[in-house]
C-alpha positions in Angstrom: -53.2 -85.6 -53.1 -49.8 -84.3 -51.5 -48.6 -85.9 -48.0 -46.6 -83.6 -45.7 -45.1 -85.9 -42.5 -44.7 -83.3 -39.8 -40.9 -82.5 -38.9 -39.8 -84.2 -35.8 -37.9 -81.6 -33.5 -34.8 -82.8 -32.0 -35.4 -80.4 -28.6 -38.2 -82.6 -28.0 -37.3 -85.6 -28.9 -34.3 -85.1 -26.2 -36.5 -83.8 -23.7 -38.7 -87.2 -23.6 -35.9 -89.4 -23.8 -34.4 -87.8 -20.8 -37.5 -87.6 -18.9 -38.9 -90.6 -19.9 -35.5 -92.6 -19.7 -35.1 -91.4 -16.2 -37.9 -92.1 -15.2 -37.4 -95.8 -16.7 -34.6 -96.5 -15.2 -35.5 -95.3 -11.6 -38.7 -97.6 -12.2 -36.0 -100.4 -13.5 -33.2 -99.9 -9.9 -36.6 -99.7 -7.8 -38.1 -102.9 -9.5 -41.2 -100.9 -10.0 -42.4 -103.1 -13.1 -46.0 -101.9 -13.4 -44.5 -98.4 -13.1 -42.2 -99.1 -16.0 -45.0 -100.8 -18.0 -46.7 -97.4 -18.0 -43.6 -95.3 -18.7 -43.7 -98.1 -22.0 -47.1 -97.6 -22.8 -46.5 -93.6 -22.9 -43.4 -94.3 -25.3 -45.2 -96.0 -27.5 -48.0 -93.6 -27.6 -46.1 -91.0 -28.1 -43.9 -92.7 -30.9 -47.4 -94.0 -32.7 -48.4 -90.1 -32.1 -45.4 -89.0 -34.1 -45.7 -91.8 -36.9 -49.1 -90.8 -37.8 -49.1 -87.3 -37.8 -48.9 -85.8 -41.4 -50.8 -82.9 -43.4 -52.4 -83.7 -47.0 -53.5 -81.2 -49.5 -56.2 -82.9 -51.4 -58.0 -80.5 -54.2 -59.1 -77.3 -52.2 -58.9 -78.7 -48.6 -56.5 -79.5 -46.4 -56.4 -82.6 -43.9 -54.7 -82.2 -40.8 -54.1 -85.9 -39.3 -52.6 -86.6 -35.9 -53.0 -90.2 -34.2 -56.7 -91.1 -33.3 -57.3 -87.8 -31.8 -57.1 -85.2 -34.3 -58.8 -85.3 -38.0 -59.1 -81.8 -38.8 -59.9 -80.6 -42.6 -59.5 -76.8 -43.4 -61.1 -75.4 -46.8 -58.0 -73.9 -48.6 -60.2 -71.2 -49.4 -60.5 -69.9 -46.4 -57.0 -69.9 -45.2 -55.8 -66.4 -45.5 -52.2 -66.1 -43.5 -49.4 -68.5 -42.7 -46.6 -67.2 -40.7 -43.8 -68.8 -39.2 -43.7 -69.3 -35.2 -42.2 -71.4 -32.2 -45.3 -71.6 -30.1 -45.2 -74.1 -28.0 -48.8 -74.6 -27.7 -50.5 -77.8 -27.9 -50.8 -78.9 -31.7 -50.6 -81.1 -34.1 -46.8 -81.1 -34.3 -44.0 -82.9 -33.9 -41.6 -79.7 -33.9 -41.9 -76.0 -32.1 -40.5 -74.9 -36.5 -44.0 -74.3 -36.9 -46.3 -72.9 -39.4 -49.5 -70.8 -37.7 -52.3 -70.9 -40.1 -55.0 -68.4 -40.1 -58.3 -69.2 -41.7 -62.1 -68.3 -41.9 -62.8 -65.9 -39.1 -60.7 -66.3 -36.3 -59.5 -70.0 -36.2 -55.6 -71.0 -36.3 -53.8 -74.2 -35.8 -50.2 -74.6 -36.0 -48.5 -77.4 -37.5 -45.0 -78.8 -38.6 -44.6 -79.9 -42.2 -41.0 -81.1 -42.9 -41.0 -79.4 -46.2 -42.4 -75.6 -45.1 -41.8 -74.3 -48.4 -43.2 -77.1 -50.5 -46.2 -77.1 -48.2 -47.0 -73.2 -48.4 -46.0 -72.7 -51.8 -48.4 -75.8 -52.8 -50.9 -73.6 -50.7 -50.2 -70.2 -51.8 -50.9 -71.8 -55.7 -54.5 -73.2 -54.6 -55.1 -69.8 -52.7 -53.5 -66.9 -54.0 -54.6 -64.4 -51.6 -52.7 -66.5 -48.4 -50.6 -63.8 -46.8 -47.3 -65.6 -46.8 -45.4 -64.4 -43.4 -42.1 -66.4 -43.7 -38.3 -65.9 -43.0 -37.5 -67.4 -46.3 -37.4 -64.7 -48.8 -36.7 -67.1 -51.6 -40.1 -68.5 -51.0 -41.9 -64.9 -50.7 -39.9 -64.6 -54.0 -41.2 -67.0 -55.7 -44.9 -66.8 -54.9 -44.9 -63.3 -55.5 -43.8 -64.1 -58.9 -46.4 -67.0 -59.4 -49.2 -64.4 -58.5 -48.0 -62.0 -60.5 -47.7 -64.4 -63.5 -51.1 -65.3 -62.9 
């Protein structure tokens, strides 16, 4: 079993604090307290949502884990592209440095893993006919040479 945290993007991260920090503190010079007690409850869910979101590869499958609200397990197997994107869809991730994952017919989720090559190359190895889309040539590199080895 391999755990992948998902990468926390800092243009996010920046965006809540300024929305959510405004917000705050025009609920604080207003003396809106029930107002700022939500504007704490939505920090906190979004700081548990960004704890406990994390990808694990365990034998053939892979677990896709954000929060309470997403529990998703994808058959390795049936994965067959993974291509780099910034879509800023809703997702499980914590980042728009994204991975788009294609698999059976035509599902796709896109997710965040801190370590991208780590995760696809761990990938790639259980599944060597992923289609490996990526910026990173060393990577392409390097699993073309595992599956030609093989």
């Amino acid at each position: 079993m391999t755990k992948y945290n998902s990468k926390i993007g800092f243009g996010i991260v920046l965006f809540l604090i300024i929305v959510l920090g405004g917000i705050s503190i025009l609920m604080i010079y207003n003396k809106i307290w029930i107002g700022l007690a939500i504007v704490l409850l939505v920090m906190g869910f979004i700081g548990y949502i960004f704890i406990t979101t994390y990808y694990l590869i365990i034998d053939k499958d892979l677990i896709i884990k954000s929060g309470f609200m997403v529990n998703k397990s994808v058959p390795i197997d049936s994965i067959w592209e993974i291509s780099e994107t910034n879509n800023p869809l809703s997702s499980p991730a914590n980042s728009f440095d994204r991975l788009e994952i294609k698999y059976s017919r035509n599902e796709t989720i896109l997710i965040s893993p801190k370590n991208k090559d780590g995760f696809s190359k761990q990938l790639v190895e259980i599944n060597p006919k992923i289609k490996l889309l990526v910026k990173n040539n060393d990577l392409l590199n390097k699993v073309k040479r595992l599956n030609i080895e093989k």
